[in-house]
C-alpha distance (Angstrom), angle and dihedral (degrees) to the residues before:
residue distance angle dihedral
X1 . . .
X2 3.81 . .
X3 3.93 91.3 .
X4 4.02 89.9 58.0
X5 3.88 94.7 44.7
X6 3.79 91.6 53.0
X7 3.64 79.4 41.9
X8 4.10 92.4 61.0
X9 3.82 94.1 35.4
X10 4.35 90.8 55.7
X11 3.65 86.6 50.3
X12 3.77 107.5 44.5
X13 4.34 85.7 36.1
X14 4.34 77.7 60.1
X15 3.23 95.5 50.4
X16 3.21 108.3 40.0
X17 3.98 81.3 47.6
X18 3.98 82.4 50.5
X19 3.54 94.0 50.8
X20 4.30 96.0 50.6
X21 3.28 89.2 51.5
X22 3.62 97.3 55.4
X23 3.86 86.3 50.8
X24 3.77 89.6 60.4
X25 3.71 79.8 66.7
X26 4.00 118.2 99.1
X27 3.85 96.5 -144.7
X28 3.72 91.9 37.6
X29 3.94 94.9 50.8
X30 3.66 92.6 47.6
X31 4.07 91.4 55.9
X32 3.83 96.4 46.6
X33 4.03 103.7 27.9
X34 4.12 88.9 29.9
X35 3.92 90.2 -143.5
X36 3.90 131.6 79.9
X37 3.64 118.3 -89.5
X38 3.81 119.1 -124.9
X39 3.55 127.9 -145.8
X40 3.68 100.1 -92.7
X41 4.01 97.8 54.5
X42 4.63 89.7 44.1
X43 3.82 79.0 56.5
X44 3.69 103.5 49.4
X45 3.57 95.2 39.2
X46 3.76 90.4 55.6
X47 3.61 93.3 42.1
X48 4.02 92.0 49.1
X49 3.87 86.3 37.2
X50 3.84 94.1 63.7
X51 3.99 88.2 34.1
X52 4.12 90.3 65.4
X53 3.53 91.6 38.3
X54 3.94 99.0 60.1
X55 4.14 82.1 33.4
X56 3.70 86.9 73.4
X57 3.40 102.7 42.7
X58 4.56 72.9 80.4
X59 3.75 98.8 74.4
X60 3.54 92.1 46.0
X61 3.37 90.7 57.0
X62 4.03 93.1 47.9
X63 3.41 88.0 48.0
X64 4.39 100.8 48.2
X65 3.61 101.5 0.8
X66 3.55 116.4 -109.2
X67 3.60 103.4 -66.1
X68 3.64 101.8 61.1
X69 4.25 91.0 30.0
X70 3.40 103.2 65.2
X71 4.12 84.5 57.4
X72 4.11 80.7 44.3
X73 3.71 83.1 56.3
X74 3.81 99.6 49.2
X75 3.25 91.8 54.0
X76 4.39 96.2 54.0
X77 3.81 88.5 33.1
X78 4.81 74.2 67.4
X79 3.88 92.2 35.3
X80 3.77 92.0 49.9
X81 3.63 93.1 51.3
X82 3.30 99.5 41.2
X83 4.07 89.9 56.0
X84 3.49 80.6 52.7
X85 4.01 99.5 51.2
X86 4.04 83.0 53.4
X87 2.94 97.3 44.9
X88 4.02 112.5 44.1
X89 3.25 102.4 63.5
X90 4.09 99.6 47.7
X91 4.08 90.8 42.6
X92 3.84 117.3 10.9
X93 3.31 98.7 165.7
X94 2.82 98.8 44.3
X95 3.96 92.2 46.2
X96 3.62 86.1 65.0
X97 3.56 102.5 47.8
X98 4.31 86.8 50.8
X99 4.15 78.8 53.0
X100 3.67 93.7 57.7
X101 3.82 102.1 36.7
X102 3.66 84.7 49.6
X103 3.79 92.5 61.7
X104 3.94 87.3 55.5
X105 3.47 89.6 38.0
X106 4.12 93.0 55.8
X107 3.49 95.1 46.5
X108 3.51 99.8 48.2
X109 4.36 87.6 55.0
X110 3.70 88.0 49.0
X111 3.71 96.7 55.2
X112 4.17 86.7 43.5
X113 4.22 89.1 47.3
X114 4.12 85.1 44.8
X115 4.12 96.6 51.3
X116 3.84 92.5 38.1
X117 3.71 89.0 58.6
């Protein structure tokens, strides 16, 4: 049970990572935010872009230790941004809004793995 909640909280923590930095993007800003981006908000959704990426590279390693979960974490770092290729384009705002729930979402299943143990 533990293994498949660290499981979910690696994946959404990609995509959500995923999905900020595609909002760092001009042309991807503009189609889910409809406005242009300034300097400030490209930079913090880099910077908290790379943040949840490395930040999920830590339930991989609760799950399979750290040797085999940073190979877990290749492999979700694809997943998630292939859920978010699919799914941009069909429902970007809505792509977005999954990105940020998912951050909530993650952190709340890594406390619960962390206080089961």
């Amino acid at each position: 049970m533990q293994i498949m909640l660290n499981v979910f909280a690696a994946l959404l923590l990609c995509y959500a990572g995923m999905t900020s930095l595609c909002l760092a993007m001009d042309r991807h800003h503009n189609q889910v935010l409809k406005r242009a981006p300034v300097a400030a908000a490209r930079k913090g959704f880099r910077w908290a872009g790379w943040l949840l990426l490395a930040l999920a590279v830590v339930p991989c390693a609760w799950a399979w230790g750290l040797s085999i979960g940073v190979i877990a974490w290749f492999g979700f770092l694809s997943a998630g941004a292939l859920a978010l290729v699919f799914l941009l384009p069909y429902g970007p705002r809505f792509a977005a809004m999954l990105g940020a729930g998912g951050v909530a979402a993650s952190l709340l299943l890594m406390l619960i793995v962390k206080v089961s143990a």
